[in-house]
C-alpha positions as CSV (number, residue, x, y, z in Angstrom):
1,X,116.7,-24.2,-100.4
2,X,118.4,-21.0,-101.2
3,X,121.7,-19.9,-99.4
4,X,121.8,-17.0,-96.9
5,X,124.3,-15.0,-95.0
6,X,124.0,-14.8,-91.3
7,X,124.8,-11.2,-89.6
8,X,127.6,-13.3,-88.5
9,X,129.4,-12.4,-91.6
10,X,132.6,-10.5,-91.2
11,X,132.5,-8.6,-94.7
12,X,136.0,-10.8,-96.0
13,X,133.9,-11.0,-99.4
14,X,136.1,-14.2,-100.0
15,X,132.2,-15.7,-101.1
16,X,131.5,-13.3,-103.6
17,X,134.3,-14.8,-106.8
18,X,132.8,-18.1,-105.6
19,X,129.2,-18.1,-107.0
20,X,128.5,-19.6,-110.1
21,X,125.5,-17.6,-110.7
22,X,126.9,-14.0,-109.4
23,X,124.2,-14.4,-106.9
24,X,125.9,-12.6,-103.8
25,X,126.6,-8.8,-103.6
26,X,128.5,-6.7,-101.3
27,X,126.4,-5.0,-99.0
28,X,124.8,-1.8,-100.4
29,X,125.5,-2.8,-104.1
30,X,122.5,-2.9,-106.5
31,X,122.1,-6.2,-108.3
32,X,121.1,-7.5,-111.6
33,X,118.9,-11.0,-113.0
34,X,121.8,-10.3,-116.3
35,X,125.4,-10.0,-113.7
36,X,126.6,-13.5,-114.9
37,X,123.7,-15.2,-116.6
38,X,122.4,-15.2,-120.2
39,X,119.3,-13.5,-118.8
40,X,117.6,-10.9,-121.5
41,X,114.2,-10.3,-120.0
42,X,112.6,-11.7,-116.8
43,X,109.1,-11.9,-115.6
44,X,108.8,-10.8,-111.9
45,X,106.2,-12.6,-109.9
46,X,103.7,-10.1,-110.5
47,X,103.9,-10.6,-114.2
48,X,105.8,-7.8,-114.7
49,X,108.4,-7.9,-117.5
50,X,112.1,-6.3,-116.8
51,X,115.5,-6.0,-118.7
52,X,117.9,-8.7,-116.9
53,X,120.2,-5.4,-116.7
54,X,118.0,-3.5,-114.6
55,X,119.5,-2.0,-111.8
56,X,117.8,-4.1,-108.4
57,X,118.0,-2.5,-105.0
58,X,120.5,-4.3,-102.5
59,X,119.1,-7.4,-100.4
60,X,121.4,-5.8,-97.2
61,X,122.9,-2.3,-96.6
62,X,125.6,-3.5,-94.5
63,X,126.7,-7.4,-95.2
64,X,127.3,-9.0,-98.3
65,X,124.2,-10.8,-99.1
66,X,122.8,-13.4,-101.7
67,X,120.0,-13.4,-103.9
68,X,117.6,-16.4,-103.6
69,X,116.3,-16.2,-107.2
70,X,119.7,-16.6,-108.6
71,X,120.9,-18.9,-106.2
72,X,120.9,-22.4,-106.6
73,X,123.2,-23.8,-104.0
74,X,126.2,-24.4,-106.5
75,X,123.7,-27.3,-107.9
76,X,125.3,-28.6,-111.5
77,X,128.4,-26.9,-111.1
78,X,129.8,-28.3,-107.5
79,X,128.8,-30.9,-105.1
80,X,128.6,-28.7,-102.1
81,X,127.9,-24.6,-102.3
82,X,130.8,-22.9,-102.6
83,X,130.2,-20.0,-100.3
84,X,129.9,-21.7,-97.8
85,X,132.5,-23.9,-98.1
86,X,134.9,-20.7,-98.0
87,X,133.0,-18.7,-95.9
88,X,135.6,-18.5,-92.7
89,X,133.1,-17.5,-90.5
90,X,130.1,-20.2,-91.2
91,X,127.9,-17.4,-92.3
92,X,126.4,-19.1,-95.1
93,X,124.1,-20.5,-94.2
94,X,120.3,-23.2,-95.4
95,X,118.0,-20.1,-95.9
96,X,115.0,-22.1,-94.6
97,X,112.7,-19.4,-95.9
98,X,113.4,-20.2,-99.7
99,X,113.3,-24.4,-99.9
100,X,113.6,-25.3,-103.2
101,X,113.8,-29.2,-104.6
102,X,117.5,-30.3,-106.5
103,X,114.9,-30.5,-109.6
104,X,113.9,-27.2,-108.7
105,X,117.9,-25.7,-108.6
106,X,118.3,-27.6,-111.6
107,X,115.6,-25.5,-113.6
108,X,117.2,-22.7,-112.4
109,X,120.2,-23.4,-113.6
110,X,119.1,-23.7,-116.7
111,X,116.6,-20.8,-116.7
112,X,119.8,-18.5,-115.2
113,X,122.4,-20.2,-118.1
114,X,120.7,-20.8,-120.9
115,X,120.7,-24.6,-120.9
């Protein structure tokens, strides 16, 4: 499963350097699939086709957030996610809503990096 950041979050941002995948965002910053990935194009679940470098709109106005399709729980780069293990506040957090298998992270990985 994905990573998520509770409303418990105290805004230190100490997460953010952490991610591998450039996956969490200060609050109210748009995001991109390209932000640290090899990402070109991606296909959105409705088929759509996008430029990795489009603009996305935040996940959260107000708290630093993460986003679950680039998130992949620090799988092939660290043991445990790192967010979390810096986070001083125990924000982040099993986002139940996203489960994903370690085979699963692993594709990502790949599909983010270029592997």
């Amino acid at each position: 499963m994905a990573i998520k950041i509770t409303e418990e979050c105290i805004n230190c941002g100490a997460c953010e350097p952490e991610c591998p995948n450039t996956a969490i965002y200060e609050g109210g910053a748009q995001w991109t699939y390209a932000g640290g990935t090899k990402l070109k194009v991606v296909t959105l679940e409705d088929g759509t086709e996008i430029d990795a470098n489009t603009p996305m709109e935040p996940v959260s106005n107000d708290l630093y957030y993460i986003v679950s399709s680039k998130c992949t729980e620090c799988t092939g780069f660290h043991e445990e996610p790192q967010c979390a293990a810096v986070c001083p506040v125990d924000c982040c957090v099993d986002d139940p809503d996203v489960r994903e298998t370690e085979e699963e992270l692993i594709a990502k990985k790949k599909w983010l990096h270029g592997e």
